[in-house]
VOTI-38202 format. One record per residue (C-alpha): x, y, z; residue number from 1. Coordinates in pm, 1 decimal. Layout:
# VOTI-38202
<pt X="X" Y="Y" Z="Z" n="NUM"/>
...
***
This chain:
# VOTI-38202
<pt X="-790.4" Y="1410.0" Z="-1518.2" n="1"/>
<pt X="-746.1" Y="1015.9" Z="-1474.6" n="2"/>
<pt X="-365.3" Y="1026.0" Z="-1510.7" n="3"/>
<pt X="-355.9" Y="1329.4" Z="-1307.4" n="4"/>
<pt X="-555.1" Y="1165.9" Z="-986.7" n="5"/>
<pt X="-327.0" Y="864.6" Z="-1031.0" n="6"/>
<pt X="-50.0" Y="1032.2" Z="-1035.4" n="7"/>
<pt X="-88.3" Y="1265.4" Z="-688.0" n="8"/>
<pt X="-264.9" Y="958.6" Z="-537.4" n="9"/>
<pt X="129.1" Y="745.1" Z="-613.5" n="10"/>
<pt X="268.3" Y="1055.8" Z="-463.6" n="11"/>
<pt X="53.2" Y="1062.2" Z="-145.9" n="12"/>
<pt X="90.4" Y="657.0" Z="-120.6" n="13"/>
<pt X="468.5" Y="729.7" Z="-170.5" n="14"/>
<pt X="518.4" Y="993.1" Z="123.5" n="15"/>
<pt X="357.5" Y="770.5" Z="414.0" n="16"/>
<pt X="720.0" Y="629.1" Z="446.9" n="17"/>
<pt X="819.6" Y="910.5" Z="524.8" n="18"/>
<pt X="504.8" Y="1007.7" Z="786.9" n="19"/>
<pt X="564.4" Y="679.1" Z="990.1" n="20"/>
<pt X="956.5" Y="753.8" Z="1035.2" n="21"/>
<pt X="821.9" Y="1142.7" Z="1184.7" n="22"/>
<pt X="599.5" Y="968.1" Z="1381.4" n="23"/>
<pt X="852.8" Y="738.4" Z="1536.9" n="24"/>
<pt X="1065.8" Y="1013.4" Z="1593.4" n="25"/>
<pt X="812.8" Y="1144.8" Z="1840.2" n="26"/>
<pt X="738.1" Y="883.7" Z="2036.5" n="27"/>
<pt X="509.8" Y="586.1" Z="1829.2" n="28"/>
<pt X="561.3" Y="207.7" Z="1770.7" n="29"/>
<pt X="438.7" Y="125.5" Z="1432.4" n="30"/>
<pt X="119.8" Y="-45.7" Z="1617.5" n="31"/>
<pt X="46.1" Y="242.2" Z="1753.2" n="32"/>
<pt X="87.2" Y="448.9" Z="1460.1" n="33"/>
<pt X="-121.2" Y="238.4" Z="1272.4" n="34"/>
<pt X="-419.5" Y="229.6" Z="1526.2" n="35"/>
<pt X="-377.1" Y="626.6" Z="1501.0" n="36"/>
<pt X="-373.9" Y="638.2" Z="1131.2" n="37"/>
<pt X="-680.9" Y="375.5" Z="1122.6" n="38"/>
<pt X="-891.9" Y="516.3" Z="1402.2" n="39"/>
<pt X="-880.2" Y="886.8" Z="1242.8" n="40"/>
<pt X="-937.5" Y="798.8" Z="843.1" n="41"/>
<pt X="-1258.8" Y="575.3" Z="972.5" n="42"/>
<pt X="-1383.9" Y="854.7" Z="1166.7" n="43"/>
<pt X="-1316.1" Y="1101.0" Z="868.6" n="44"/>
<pt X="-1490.7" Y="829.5" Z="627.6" n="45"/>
<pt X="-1796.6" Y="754.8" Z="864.2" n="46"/>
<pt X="-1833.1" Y="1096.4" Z="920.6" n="47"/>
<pt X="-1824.2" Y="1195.2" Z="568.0" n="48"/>
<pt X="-2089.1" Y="905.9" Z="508.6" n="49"/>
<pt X="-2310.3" Y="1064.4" Z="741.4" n="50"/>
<pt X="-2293.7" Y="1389.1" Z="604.0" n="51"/>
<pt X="-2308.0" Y="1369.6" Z="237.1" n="52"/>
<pt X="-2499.4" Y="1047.9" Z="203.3" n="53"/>
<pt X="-2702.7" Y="986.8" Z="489.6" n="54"/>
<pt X="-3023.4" Y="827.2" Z="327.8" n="55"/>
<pt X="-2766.0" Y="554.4" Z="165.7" n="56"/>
<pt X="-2816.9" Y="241.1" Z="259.2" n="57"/>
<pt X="-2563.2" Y="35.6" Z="449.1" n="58"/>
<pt X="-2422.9" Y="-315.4" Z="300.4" n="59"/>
<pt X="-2596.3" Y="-588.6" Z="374.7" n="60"/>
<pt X="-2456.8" Y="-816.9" Z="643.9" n="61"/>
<pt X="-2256.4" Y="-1068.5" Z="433.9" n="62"/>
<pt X="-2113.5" Y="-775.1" Z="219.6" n="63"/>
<pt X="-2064.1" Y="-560.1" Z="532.6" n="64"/>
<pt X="-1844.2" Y="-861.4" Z="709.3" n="65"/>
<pt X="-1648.1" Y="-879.8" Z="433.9" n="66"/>
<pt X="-1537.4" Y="-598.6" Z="363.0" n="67"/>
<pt X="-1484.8" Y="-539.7" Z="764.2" n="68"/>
<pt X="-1231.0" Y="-829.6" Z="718.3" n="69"/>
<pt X="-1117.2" Y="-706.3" Z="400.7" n="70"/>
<pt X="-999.8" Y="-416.6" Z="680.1" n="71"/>
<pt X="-928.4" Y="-634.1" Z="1004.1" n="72"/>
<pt X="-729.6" Y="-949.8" Z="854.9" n="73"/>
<pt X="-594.0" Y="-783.4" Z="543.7" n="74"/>
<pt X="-510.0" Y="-412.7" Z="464.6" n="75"/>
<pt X="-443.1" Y="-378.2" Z="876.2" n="76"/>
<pt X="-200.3" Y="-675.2" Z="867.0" n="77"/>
<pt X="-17.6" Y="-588.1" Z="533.8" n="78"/>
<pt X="9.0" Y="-250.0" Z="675.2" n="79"/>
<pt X="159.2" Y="-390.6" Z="971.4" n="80"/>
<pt X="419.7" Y="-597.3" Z="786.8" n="81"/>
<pt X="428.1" Y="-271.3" Z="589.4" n="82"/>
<pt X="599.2" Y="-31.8" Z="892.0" n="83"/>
<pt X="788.8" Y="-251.4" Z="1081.5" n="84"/>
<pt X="967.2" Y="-451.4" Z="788.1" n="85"/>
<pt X="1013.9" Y="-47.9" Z="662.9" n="86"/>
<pt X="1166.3" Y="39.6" Z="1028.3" n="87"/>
<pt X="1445.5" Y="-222.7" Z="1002.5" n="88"/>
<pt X="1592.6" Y="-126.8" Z="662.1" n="89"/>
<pt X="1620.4" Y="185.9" Z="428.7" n="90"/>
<pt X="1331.2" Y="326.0" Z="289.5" n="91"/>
<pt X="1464.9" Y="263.4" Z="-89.8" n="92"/>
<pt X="1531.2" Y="-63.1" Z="-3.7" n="93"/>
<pt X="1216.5" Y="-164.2" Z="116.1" n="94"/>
<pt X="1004.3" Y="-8.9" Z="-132.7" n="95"/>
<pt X="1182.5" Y="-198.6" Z="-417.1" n="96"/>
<pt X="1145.4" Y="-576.1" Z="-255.5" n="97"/>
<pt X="764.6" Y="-455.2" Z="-109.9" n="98"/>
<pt X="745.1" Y="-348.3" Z="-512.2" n="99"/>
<pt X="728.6" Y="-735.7" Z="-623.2" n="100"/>
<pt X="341.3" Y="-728.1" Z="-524.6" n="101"/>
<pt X="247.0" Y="-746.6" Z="-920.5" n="102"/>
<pt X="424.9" Y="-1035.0" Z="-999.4" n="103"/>
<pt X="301.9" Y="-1215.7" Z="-703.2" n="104"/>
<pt X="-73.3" Y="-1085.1" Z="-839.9" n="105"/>
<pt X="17.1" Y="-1219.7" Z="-1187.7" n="106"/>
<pt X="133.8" Y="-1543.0" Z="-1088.9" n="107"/>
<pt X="-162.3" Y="-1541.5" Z="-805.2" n="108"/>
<pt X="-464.0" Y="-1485.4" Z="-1071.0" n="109"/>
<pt X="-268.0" Y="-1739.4" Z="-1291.7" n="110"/>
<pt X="-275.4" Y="-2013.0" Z="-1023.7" n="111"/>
<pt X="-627.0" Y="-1881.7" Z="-885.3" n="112"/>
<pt X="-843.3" Y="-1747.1" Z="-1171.3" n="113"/>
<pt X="-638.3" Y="-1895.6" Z="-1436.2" n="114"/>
<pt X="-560.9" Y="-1557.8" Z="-1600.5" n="115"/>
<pt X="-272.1" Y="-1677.4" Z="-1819.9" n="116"/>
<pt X="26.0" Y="-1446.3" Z="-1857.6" n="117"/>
<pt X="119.1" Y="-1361.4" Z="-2203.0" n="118"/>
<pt X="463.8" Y="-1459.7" Z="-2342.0" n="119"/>
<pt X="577.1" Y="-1091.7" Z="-2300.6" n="120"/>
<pt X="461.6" Y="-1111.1" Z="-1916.3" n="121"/>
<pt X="629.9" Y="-1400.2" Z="-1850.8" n="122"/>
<pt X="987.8" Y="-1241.8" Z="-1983.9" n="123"/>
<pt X="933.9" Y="-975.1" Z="-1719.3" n="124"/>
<pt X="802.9" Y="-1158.3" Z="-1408.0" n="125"/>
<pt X="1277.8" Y="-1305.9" Z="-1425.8" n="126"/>
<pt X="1389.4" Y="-879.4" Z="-1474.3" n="127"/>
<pt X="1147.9" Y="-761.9" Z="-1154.8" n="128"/>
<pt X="1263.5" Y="-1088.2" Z="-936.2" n="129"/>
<pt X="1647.8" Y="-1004.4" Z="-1069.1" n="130"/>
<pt X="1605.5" Y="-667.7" Z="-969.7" n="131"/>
<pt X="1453.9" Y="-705.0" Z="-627.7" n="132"/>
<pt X="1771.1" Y="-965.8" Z="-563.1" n="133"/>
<pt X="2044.0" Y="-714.5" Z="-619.3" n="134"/>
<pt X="1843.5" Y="-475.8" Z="-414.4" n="135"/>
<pt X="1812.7" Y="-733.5" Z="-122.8" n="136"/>
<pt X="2196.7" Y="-790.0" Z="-167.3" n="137"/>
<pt X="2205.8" Y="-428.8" Z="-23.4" n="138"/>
<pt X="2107.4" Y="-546.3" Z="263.2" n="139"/>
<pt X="2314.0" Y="-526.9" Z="602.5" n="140"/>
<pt X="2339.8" Y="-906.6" Z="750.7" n="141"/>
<pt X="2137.0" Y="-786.7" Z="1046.2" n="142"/>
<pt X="1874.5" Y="-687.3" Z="818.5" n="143"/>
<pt X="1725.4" Y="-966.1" Z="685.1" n="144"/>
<pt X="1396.7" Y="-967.7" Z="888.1" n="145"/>
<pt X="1301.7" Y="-632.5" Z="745.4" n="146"/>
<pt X="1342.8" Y="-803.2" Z="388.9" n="147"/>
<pt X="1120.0" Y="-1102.6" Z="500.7" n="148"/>
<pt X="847.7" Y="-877.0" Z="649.0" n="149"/>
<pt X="844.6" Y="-634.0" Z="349.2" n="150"/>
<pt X="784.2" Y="-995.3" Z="151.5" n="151"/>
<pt X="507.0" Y="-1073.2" Z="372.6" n="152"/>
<pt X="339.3" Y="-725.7" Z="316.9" n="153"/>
<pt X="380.4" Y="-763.3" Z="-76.6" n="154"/>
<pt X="231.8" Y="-1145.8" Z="-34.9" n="155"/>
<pt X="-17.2" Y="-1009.7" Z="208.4" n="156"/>
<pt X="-105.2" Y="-736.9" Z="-41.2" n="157"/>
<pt X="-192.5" Y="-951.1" Z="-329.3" n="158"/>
<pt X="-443.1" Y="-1170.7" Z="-139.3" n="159"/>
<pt X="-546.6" Y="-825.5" Z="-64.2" n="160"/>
<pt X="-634.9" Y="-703.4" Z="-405.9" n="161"/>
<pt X="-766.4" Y="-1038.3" Z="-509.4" n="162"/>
<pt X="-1026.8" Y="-1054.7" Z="-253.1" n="163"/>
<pt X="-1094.2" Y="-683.1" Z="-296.5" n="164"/>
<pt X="-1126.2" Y="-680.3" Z="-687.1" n="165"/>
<pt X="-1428.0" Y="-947.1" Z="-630.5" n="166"/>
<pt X="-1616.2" Y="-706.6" Z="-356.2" n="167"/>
<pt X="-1534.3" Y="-336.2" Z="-348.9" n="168"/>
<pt X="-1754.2" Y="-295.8" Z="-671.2" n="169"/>
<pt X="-2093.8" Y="-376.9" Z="-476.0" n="170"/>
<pt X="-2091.2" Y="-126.8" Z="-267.4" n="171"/>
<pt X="-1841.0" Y="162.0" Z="-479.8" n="172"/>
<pt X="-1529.9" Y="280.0" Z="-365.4" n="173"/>
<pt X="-1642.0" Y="556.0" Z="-96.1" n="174"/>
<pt X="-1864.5" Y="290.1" Z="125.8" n="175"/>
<pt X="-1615.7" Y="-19.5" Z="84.1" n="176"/>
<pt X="-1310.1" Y="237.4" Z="201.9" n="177"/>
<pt X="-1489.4" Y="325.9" Z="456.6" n="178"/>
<pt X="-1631.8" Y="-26.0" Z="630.9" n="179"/>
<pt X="-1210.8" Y="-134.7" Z="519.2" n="180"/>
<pt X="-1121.0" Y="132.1" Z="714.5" n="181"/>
<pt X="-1361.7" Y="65.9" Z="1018.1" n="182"/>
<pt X="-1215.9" Y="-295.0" Z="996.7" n="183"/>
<pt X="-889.0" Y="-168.3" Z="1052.6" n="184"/>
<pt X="-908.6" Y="25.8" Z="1303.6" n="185"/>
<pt X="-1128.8" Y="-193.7" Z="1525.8" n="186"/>
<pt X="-840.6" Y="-457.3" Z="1488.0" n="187"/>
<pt X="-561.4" Y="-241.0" Z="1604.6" n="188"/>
<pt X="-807.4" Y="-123.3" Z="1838.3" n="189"/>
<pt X="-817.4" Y="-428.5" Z="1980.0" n="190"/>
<pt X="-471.0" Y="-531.6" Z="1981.3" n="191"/>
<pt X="-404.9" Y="-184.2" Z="2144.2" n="192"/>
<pt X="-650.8" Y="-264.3" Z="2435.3" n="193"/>
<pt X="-443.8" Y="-552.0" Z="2529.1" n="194"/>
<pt X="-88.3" Y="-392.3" Z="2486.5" n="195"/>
<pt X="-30.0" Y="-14.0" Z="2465.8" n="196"/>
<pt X="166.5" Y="30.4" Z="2196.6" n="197"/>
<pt X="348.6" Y="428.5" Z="2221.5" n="198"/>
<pt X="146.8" Y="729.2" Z="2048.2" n="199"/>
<pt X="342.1" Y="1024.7" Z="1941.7" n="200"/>
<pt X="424.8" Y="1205.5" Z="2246.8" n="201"/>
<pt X="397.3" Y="1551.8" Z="2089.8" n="202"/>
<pt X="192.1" Y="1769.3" Z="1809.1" n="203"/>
<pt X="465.7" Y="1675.3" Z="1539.6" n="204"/>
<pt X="398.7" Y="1340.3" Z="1567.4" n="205"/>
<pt X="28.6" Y="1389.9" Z="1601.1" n="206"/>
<pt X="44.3" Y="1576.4" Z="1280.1" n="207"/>
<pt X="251.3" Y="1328.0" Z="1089.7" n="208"/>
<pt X="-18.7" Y="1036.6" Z="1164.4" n="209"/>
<pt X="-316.0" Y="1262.5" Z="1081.9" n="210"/>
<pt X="-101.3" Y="1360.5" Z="749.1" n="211"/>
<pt X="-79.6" Y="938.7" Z="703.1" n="212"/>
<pt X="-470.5" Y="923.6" Z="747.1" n="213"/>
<pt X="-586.2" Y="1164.6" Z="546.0" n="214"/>
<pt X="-318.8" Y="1210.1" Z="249.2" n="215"/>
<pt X="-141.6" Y="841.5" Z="223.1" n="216"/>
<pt X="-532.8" Y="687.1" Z="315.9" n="217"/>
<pt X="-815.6" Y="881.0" Z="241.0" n="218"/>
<pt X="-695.0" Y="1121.3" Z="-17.8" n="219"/>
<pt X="-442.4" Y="832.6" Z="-214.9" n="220"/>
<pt X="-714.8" Y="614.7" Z="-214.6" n="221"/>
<pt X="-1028.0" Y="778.4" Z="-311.1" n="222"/>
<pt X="-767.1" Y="936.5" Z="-568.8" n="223"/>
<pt X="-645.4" Y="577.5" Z="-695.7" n="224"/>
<pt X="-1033.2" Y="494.7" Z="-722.0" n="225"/>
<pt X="-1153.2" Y="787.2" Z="-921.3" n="226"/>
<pt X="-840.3" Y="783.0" Z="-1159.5" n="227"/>
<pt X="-913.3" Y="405.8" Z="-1224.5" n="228"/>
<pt X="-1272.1" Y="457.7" Z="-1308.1" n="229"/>
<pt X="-1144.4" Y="706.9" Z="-1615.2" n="230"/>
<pt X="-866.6" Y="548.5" Z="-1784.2" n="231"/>
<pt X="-905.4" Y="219.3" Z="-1623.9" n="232"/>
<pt X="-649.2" Y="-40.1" Z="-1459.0" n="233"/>
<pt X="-396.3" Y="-69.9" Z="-1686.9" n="234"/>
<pt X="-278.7" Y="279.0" Z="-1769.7" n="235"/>
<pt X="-328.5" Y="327.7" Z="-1335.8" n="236"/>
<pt X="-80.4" Y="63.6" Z="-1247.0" n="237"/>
<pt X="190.1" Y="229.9" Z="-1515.9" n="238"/>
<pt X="141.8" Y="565.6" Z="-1335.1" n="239"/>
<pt X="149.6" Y="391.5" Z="-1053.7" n="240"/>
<pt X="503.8" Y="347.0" Z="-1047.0" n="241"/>
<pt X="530.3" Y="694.8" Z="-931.6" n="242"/>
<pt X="485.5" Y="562.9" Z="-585.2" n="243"/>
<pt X="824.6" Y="364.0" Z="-521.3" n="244"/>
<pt X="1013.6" Y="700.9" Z="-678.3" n="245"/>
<pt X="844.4" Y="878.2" Z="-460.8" n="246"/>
<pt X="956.1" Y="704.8" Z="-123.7" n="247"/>
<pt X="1286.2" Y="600.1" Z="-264.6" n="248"/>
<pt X="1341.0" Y="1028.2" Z="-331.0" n="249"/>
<pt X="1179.6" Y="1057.4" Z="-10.0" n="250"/>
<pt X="1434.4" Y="831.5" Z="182.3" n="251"/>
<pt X="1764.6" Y="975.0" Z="-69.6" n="252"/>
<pt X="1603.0" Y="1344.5" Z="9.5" n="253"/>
<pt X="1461.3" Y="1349.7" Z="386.8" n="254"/>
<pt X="1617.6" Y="1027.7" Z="598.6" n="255"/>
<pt X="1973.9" Y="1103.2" Z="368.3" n="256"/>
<pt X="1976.6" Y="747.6" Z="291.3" n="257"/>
<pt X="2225.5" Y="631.1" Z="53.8" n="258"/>
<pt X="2153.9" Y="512.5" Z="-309.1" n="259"/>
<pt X="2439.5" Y="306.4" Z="-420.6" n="260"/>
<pt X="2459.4" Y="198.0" Z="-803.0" n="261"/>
<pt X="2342.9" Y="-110.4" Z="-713.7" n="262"/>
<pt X="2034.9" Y="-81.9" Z="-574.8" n="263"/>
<pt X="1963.4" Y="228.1" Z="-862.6" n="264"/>
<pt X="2018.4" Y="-66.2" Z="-1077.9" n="265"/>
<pt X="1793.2" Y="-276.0" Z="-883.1" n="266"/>
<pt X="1550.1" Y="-19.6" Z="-871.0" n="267"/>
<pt X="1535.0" Y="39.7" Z="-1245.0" n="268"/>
<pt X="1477.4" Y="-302.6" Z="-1298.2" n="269"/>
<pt X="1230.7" Y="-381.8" Z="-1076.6" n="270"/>
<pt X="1028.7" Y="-44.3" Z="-1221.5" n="271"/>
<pt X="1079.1" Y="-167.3" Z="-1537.1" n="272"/>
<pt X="934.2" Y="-490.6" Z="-1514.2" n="273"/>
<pt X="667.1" Y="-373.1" Z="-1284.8" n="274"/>
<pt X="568.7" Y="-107.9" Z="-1559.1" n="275"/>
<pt X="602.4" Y="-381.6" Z="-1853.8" n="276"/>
<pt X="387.8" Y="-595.0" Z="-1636.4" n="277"/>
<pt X="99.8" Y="-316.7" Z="-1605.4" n="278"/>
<pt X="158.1" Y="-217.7" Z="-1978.1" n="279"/>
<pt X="118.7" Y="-591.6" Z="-2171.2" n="280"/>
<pt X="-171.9" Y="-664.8" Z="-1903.4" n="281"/>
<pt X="-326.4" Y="-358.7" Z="-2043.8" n="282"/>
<pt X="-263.6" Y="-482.8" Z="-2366.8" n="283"/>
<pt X="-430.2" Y="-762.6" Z="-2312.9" n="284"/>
<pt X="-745.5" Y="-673.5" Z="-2147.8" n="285"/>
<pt X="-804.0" Y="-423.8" Z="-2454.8" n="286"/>
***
C-alpha cells in the first residue's frame, strides 16, 4: 500500500503541468492561478481540521509561524518559479532541469548537515547534471529565462525540504499541510490585493485550478506523506520518479510537444541518476 500511495501521489504531482496550462487557456496568470489553487486546498484543509479533529490542539506560536512561512516564503515562491519558468518552455523540458532538486539536496545536507555522500552518490550527482545540460541545449535562444526560473524553483525547493524535514514531524503531516497551505495562500493573497492577477474566466478553468488544489495538493501530498510513513524515504523518492514521466507524457500526449532524441536522452539520464541517488541514499540510511 506504501508503493501504491507513492506512486498515484507522482502521478497527481505529475498532472498539475498540465492543470496550470488549462487554466491559462481560460483566462489565468500563473499568480493568479496559484492564489486560486492556494486559497481553495487551505479552505479544504482547515475545513477538514475542523471537522474530523476539532478538539486538536493548534501549534504553538513558534511552530505555527514556521510552518506559516514554510507556506508564505517557500512552497508559494518555488511554486511561483514553478509555473512561470513552466509557461516559457515545454513541459518535458522543464520537468527534467526542475528534476535536479536531489542533487542540489545532496550536496545541500552535505554542506549544511554534513551528510556525506557515498562514493556511489558522488558518480551520479556528474550523469543527472550531464543530463539536465543536453536537455537545456533543447532550449530555443529565447528561452533561457524559463531554464533559469525552473533552476530557481529546484534551488528554492531544496531549502524547502530542508527546513521542512526539521518541522513537519511536530505537528504530523495533516496539521503542518494545512498551516503550509494557509501560508500560501495568505501570501498570494496578498500579492493579489495589490495587483489583480487574471482568474480563469470560465468553469473549465475553474475546474482545472480546483483539480490543481485538490489532486496535485491535497490528494499528492497527503498521498506522498502516508506512503513515506510505510516504506519510508528511500524506496518513496525511487517511485517518485514517476512524477517527471508523468508530465513529460503529459506534455508529448496533451500540449503535442515534441520529444527529440536528445532530450529522451537527457531525460533518461537525469532519471537515472535521480533514481541512483534515492536508491544508494537508501542504502545508506539502512
Amino acid at each position: 500500500m506504501g508503493a501504491l500511495y507513492i506512486l498515484i501521489s507522482g502521478a497527481a504531482f505529475g498532472l498539475l503541468p498540465w492543470f496550470a496550462h488549462v487554466s491559462y487557456d481560460h483566462g489565468a496568470e500563473p499568480l493568479g492561478m496559484l492564489t486560486a489553487r492556494f486559497s481553495i486546498a487551505a479552505l479544504i484543509m482547515t475545513g477538514r481540521h475542523v471537522l474530523r479533529r476539532p478538539s486538536r490542539p493548534w501549534p504553538e506560536r513558534k511552530l505555527f509561524v514556521q510552518l506559516f512561512l514554510l507556506g508564505a516564503l517557500g512552497y508559494s515562491v518555488q511554486s511561483a518559479f514553478y509555473l512561470y519558468g513552466m509557461k516559457r518552455i515545454d513541459i518535458s523540458l522543464a520537468t527534467v532541469i526542475f528534476y535536479m532538486f536531489p542533487v542540489f539536496v545532496v550536496l545541500a545536507s552535505w554542506i549544511f548537515f554534513r551528510h556525506s555522500p557515498t562514493r556511489a552518490m558522488l558518480l551520479c550527482l556528474p550523469v543527472t547534471v550531464i543530463g539536465a545540460v543536453l536537455t537545456a541545449g533543447q532550449v530555443k535562444s529565447g528561452s533561457w529565462t524559463g531554464i533559469l526560473l525552473m533552476l530557481s524553483a529546484a534551488i528554492w525547493y531544496t531549502g524547502y525540504i530542508l527546513v521542512s524535514s526539521r518541522i513537519v514531524h511536530i505537528m504530523g503531516a495533516p496539521t503542518s499541510l494545512m498551516i503550509v497551505m494557509i501560508g500560501a495562500a495568505v501570501a498570494n493573497l496578498a500579492l493579489w490585493s495589490i495587483q489583480r492577477f487574471d482568474m480563469p474566466n470560465d468553469a473549465t478553468g475553474w475546474a482545472a485550478i480546483t483539480g490543481a488544489a485538490v489532486v496535485s495538493t491535497i490528494l499528492a501530498m497527503g498521498l506522498f506523506f502516508a506512503g513515506v510513513s510505510r516504506i519510508g524515504p528511500g524506496e518513496a523518492a525511487v517511485l517518485s520518479t514517476i512524477e517527471p514521466v508523468v508530465s513529460i507524457g503529459v506534455g508529448v500526449i496533451a500540449l503535442d510537444e515534441n520529444l527529440t532524441p536528445i532530450r529522451v536522452i537527457g531525460a533518461v539520464l537525469v532519471l537515472f541518476g535521480v533514481t541512483a541517488l534515492a536508491q544508494f541514499s537508501r542504502t545508506t540510511q539502512n
